[in-house]
VEXTILUM-123216 format. One record per residue (C-alpha): x, y, z. Coordinates in steps of 0.5 Angstrom, whole numbers, plus 2048, in hexadecimal, padded with zeros to 3 digits. Layout:
XYZ ...
//
This chain:
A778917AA A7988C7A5 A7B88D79E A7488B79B A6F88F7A0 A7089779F A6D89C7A5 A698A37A3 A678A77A6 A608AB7A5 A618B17A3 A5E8B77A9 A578B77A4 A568B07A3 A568B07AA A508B67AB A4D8B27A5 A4C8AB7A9 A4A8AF7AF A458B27AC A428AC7A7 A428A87AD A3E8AD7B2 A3B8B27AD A3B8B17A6 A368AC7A4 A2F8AB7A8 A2E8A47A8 A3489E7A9 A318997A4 A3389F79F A3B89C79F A3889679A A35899796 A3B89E794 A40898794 A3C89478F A3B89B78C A4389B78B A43892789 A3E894783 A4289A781 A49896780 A4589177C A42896778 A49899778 A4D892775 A47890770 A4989876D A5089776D A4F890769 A4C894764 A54896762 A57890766 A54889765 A5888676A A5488976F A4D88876E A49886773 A46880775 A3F87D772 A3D87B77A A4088177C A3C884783 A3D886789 A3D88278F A3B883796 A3E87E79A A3B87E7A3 A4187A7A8 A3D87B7AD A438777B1 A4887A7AF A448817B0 A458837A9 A428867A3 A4588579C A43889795 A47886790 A46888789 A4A887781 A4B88E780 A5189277D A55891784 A5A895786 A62896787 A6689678C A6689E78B A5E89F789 A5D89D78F A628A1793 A5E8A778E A578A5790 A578A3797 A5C8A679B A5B8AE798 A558B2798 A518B5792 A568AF78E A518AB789 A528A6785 A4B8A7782 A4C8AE783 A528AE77E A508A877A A498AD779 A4E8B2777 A528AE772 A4A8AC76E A498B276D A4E8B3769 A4D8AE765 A498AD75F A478A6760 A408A575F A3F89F765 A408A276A A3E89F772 A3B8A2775 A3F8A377C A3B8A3783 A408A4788 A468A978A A4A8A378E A4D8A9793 A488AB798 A428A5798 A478A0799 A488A379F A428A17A2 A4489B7A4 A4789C7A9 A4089F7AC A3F8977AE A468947AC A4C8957B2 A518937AC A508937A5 A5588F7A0 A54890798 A5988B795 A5988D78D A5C88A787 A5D890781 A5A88C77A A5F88B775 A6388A77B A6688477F A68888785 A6388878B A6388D791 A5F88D798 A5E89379B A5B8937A1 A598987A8 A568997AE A548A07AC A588A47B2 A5E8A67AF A618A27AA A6089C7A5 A668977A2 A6689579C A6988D79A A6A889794 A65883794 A6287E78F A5B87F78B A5A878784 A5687E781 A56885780 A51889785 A5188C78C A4E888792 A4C88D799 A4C88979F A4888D7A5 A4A88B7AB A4388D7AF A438907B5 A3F88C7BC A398927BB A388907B3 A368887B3 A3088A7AF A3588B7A9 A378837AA A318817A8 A2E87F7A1 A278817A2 A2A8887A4 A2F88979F A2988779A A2588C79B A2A89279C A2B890795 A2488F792 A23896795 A2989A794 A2C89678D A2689178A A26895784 A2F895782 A2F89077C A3588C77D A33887782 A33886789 A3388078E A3387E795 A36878798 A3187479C A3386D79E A3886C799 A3486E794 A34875791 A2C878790 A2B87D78B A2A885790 A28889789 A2288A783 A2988C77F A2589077A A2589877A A1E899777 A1E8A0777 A248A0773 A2289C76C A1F89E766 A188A0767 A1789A761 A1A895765 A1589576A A0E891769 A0A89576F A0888F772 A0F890774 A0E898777 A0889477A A0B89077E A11895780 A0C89A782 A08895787 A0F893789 A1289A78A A0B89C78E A0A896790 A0289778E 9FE893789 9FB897785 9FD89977D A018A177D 9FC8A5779 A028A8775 A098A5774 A0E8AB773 A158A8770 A1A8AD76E A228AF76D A248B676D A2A8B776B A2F8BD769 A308C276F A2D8BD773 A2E8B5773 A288B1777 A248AC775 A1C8AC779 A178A6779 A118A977C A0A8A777E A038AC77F 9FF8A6783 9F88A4781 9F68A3787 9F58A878D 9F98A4793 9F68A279A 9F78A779F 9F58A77A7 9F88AD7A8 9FB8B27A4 A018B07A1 A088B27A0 A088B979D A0F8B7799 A108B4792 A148AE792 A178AD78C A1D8A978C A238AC78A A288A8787 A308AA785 A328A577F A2D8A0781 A2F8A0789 A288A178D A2B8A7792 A248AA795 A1C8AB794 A1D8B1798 A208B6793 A1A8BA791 A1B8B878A A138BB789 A108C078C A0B8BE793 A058C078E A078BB789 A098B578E A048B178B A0A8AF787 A0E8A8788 A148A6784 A1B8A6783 A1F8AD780 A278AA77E A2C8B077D A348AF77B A358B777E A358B5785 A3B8B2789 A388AC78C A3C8AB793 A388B2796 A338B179B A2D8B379A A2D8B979F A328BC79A A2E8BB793 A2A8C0796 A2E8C6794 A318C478D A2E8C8787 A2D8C2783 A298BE787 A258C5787 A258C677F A238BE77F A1D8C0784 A1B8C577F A1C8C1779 A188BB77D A128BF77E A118C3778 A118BC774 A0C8B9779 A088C0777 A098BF771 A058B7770 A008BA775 9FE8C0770 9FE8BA769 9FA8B576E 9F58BB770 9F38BB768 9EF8B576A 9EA8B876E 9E78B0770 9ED8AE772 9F18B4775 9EB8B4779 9ED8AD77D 9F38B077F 9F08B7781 9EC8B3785 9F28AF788 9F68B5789 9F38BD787 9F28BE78F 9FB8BD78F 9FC8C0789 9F98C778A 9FE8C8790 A028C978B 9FE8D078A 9FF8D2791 A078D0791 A0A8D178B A0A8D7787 A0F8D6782 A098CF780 A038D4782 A018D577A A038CD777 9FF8CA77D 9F88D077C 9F68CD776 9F78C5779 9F18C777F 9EA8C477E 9E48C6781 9DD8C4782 9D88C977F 9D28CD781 9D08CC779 9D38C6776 9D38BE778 9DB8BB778 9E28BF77B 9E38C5777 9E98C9776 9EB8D1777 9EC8D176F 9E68CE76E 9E38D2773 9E58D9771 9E28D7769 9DC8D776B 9DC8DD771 9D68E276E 9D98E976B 9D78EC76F 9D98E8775 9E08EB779 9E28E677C 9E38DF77E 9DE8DC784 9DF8D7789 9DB8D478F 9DF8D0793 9DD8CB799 9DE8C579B 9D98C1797 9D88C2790 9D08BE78F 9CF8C3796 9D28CA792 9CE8C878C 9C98CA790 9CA8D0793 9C68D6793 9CD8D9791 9CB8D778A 9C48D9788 9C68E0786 9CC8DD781 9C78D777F 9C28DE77D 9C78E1778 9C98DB776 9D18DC778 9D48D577B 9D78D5781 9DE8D0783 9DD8CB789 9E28CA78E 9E28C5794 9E98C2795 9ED8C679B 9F28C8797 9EC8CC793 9EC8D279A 9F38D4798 9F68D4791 9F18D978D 9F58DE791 9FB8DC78E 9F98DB787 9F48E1787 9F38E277F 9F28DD779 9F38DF772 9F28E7775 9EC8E6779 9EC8E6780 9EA8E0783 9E48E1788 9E08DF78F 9DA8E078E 9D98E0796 9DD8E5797 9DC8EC796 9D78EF791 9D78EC78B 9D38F0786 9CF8ED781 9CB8F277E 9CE8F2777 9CC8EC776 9C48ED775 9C08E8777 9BB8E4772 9B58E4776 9B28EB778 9B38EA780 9AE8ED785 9AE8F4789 9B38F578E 9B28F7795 9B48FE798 9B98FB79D 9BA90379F 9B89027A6 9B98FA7A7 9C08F97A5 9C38FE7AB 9BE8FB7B1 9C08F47AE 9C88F77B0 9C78FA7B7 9C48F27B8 9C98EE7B4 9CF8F37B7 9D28ED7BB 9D18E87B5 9D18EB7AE 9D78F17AC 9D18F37A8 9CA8F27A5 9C98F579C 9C58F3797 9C78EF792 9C58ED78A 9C88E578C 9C18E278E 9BD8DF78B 9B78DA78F 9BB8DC795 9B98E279A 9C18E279E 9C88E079C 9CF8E17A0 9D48E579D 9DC8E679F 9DE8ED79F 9E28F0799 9E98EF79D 9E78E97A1 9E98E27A0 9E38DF79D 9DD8DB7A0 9E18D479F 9E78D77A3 9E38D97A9 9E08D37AA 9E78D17A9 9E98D47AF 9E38D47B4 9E48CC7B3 9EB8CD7B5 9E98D17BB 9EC8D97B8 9E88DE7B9 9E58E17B3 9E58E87B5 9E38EE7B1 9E28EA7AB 9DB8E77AD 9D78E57A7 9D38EB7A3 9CC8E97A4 9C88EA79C 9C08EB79C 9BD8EA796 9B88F0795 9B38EC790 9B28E6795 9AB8E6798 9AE8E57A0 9B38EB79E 9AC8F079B 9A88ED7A2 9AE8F07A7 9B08F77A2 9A88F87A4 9A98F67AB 9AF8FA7AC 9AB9017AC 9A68FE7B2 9AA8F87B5 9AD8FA7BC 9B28F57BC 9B58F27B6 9BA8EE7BB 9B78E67BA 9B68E77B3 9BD8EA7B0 9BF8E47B5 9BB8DF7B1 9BE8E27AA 9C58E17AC 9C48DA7AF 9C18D87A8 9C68DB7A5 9CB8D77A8 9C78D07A7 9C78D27A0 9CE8D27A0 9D08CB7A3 9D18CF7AB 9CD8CE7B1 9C88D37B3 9CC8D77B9 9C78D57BF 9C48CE7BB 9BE8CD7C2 9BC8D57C1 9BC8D57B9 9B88CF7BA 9B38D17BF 9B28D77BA 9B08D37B5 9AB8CF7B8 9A88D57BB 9A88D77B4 9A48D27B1 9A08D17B8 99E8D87B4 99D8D57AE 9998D07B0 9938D47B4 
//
């Protein structure tokens, strides 16, 4: 080797590191620009933070970072006029594993008491490396400000690097990628410019292309989540969010915040104002994009929990390293405590918002059905969300909250009813009601496929046991009814010849207090799953079982009188009990079980009627 060109050798975990960074670490290869620009816009922030104390070093008012294509010489340049490296930093930085000029000079910062501070973005250590993923040599040639000395280091990522003097005007570092045949995309312009729109569109220091001898600006340049709120007009949050979510609505609520102390991360997050167009059922993840000092990393961090993917924005944070994959954000503590203190804040705009029962009702309708999976799957949330549900009712006009609800419950009444189906105009009509409609007690309505499962895992509000009015027994008798109602039937003798008809159909036959107009109603057993459930089931082909529906008889309806007398002479009771279950089953939204036998029984019926 010559005087002016010195020969390292990887040490053996630098030689493990690239093997990996190139095989396994990142998911995708475009990932190398967005980690060496990362590193460009960290040594500008660096030098304009030394010139704070160092006037010689300030930075340059044009200062940016160029991305130069040679598509004939098959290289990509990134040059940039940040605080540069030595002869030894770059040794330090690039030739040793876990040595970081960011991570040091990170260290150095929170020792000092200086109140401006950068905000650093990328450890120069592991994400550099990445370039090798589309770059068979990669050569840095750096020149330290404040000093006149310039330096290439150059490898080809096997098992050495050299490092030799070079000439550079100003202070800064230009990387010279040496593409591979297999990564030409990263050669062209339009390519480059995407990668950084969607990895780096928002680090504020100003990023080019060249393209045909010109250099076309790459970034928005602005990290909107990061200004003060009194800074941003909300035609400007208007315009981020349709670009974020490529949509063309208004967000319904803006959620902009800092949260500093044991955590440091700025968020910018939106509730739309419009439920978007799906075919088919969406992706269940949220994707909110997490950021690490501005750099875009990934919208698949899990930031909010699936019962609030609803949510679009941006959470920043300065706790994590930003040259970790996205695989490995999964199992850090911070990203969990930021998670929590993410959803909480959204939980806590919901619950101001809902004071304005008009305009709450717009997002309900856009997104109550996702928000009440939260009930289902989230016991820590369980109780912060109960009080946002809305439901329609039996007694009122309007959306209707369990608070609300449980004001009004008669005091007498022990618990909270529900009447869940698959259309809320179809249940307001259920015979299912009149017995409630008689005593005046109100009953919620429910018709999102959700409504099936999540009462289950809530089970009570406010002390009270929330309560399908379809399963088991529910005893109304406390309550009175205001008009005084007409004898009951004895249905001593026709509830047992009604079991041994319905034996295959119906797990039982009573009496209920429920009725009012209706001769018939179905119940589900006590320990069952409850009507809705097992049509639920039946559609989807699974076998009820032993949890068929009760059947209830009204004792005061005129059929259920007419068919008690007949039970004392009548051989056969077989067709009738049919025909009580079929109407019951129409009643409830299903089918009768043999539709050609139910309707030849009612025409013979009214063929009757009519003689």
């Amino acid at each position: 080797m010559s005087e002016t060109v010195e020969r390292h050798e990887f040490n053996a975990e630098v030689g493990r590191l690239l093997d990996l960074v190139v095989h396994a670490l990142y998911s995708e290869r475009e990932i190398f620009l967005r980690e060496l620009v990362a590193n460009a816009a960290d040594a500008i922030d660096k030098r304009r933070f030394e010139a704070l104390t160092q006037s010689d070093l300030s930075v340059p008012a044009d200062a940016r970072i160029r991305i130069v294509p040679d598509k004939e010489g098959r290289r990509l340049i990134i040059t940039d006029p940040g605080v540069g490296m030595s002869k030894a930093e770059l040794a330090q930085n690039l030739g040793t594993i876990a040595r970081s000029g960011t991570l040091a000079f990170a260290q150095t910062l929170a020792e000092s008491q200086a109140a401006d501070k950068p905000s650093l973005m990328g450890q120069f250590g592991v994400g550099f490396y990445s370039a090798f993923m589309v770059a068979d040599r990669v050569e840095v040639t750096s020149r330290r400000a404040g000093s006149e000395e310039a330096w290439t280091w150059a490898s080809d990522g096997r098992g050495d690097y050299t490092l030799a003097t070079a000439a550079r005007a100003e202070p800064g570092t230009d990387i010279v990628l040496h593409i591979k045949a297999d990564a030409d995309e990263y050669l062209e312009p339009i390519r480059l410019q995407t990668i950084i729109r969607k990895w780096a569109d928002h680090i504020t220091i100003p990023i080019t292309v060249a393209q045909d001898g010109k250099d076309e600006p790459a970034n928005e340049g602005t990290a909107l989540w990061r200004k003060p709120k009194s800074e941003v007009s909300e035609e400007s949050y208007t315009e981020f969010y349709r670009h974020l979510g490529h949509v063309f609505d208004k967000p319904w609520a803006t959620l902009h915040w800092r949260a500093e102390g044991a955590l440091d991360f700025s968020a910018l997050l939106f509730i739309p104002g419009m439920k978007p167009f799906q075919a088919v059922e969406g992706d269940r993840e949220s994707r909110v994009r997490l950021h690490v000092r501005r750099m875009f990393i990934t919208d698949q961090a899990g930031l909010l929990p699936s019962w609030l993917r609803f949510v679009h924005g941006v959470v920043d944070t300065e706790d994590l390293p930003l040259n970790v994959s996205r695989e490995m954000l999964q199992s850090t503590p911070v990203l969990a405590r930021i998670r929590r203190a993410v959803a909480s804040r959204v939980l806590s705009e919901l619950k101001m918002r809902a004071r304005d029962s008009q305009d709450y009702a717009t997002f309900w309708e856009n997104f109550g059905a996702i928000l009440k999976e939260g009930i289902w799957e989230d016991a820590e949330s369980r109780k912060d969300i109960a009080p946002l549900l809305r439901f329609r009712s039996s007694a009122l006009e309007g959306w209707v909250s369990l608070p609300d609800y449980v004001a009004r419950m008669k005091p007498e009444q022990e618990a909270i009813y529900i009447l869940v189906g698959d259309d809320t105009d179809v249940l307001s009509k259920s015979p299912q009601l009149e017995g409630f409609r008689a005593r005046g007690v109100e009953v919620l309505l429910m018709a999102d496929q959700i409504d099936t499962f999540w009462p289950e895992r809530l089970d009570s509000f406010d002390a009270k046991p929330i309560r399908s009015i379809t399963q088991g027994t529910v005893d109304l008798s406390k309550i009175a009814l205001p008009l005084e109602a007409d004898e009951a039937a004895d249905l001593s003798k026709l509830i047992p010849r009604l079991k041994e008809a319905l034996k295959a159909d119906a797990s039982d036959v009573r009496v209920t207090d429920r009725l009012v107009d209706s001769a018939v109603v179905l119940a589900a057993p006590q320990h069952g799953p409850d009507l809705q459930m097992q049509r639920l089931l039946r559609r989807a082909g699974r076998s009820v079982g032993s949890d068929l529906a009760v059947l209830e008889l009204n004792p005061r309806h005129p059929l259920i009188r007419k068919l008690a007398q007949r039970a004392e002479t009548a051989a056969d009771l077989t067709e009738a009990a049919g025909t009580l279950l079929d109407l019951a089953r129409l009643q409830d939204g299903d089918s009768p079980r043999d539709p050609v036998a139910f309707a030849r029984r009612v025409a013979e019926a009214l063929a009757g009627e009519l003689r």
